[in-house]
C-alpha positions in Angstrom: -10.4 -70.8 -4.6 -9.2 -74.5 -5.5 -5.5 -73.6 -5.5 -3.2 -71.7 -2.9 0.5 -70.3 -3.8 3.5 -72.1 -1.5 6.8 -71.8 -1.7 9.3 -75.0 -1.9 12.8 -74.7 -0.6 14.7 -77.8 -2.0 18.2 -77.9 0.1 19.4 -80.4 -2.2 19.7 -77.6 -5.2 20.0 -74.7 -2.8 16.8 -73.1 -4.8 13.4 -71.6 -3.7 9.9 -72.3 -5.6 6.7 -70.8 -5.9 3.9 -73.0 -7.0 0.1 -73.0 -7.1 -1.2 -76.2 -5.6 -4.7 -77.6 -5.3 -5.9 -77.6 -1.8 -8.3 -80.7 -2.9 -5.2 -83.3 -3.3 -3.7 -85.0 -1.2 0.1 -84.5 0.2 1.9 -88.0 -1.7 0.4 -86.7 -4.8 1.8 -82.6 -4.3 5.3 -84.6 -4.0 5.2 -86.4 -6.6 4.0 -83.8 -8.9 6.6 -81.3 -7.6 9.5 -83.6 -8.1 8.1 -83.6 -11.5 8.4 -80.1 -12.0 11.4 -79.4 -9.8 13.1 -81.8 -12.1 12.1 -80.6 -15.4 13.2 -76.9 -14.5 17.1 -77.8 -13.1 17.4 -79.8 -16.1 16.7 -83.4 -14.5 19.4 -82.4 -11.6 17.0 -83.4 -9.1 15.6 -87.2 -9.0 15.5 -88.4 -5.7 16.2 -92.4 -4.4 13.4 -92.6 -1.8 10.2 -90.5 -1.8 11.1 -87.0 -0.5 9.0 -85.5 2.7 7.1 -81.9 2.8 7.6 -79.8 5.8 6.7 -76.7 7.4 9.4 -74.6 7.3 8.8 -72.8 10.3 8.2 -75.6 12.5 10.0 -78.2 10.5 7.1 -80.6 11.1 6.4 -83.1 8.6 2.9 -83.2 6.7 0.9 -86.6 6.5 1.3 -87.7 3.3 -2.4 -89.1 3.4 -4.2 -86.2 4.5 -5.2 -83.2 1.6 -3.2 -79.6 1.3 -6.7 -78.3 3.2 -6.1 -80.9 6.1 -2.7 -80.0 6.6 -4.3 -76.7 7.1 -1.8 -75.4 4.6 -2.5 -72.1 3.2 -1.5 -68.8 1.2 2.1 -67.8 1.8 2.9 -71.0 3.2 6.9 -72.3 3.0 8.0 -75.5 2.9 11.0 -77.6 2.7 11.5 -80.4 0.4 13.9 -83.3 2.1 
């Protein structure tokens, strides 16, 4: 399977996301692509001033940015926080 299912807590908008994500890209490009999204869907409430960081939620370590989703050794049922 190329794609795994996350979910995104963003504290900023208090909300939870589930998204598919391709394990084959790296972790810059997830962020950018789920401010994307996260934007379009609280009707552009969420833009950001510097780059945001993904971390694991349950040990609120951050992911390298320059390593893929399959580096990170993220997988199914993963949750994350978007800061």
């Amino acid at each position: 399977m190329n794609k795994i299912l996350v979910n995104v807590y963003v504290p900023s908008l208090e909300e939870n996301y589930d998204f598919w994500i391709p394990i084959n890209k790296k972790i810059y490009k997830i962020i950018l692509l789920l401010i994307k999204i996260i934007n379009e869907s609280s009707d552009d409430f969420y833009r950001p001033n510097v780059m945001p960081l993904l971390y694991d939620k349950l040990t609120a370590q951050p992911y390298d940015i320059n390593l893929t989703v399959k580096d990170n050794q993220i997988g199914n049922g993963t949750q994350m926080i978007l800061i």
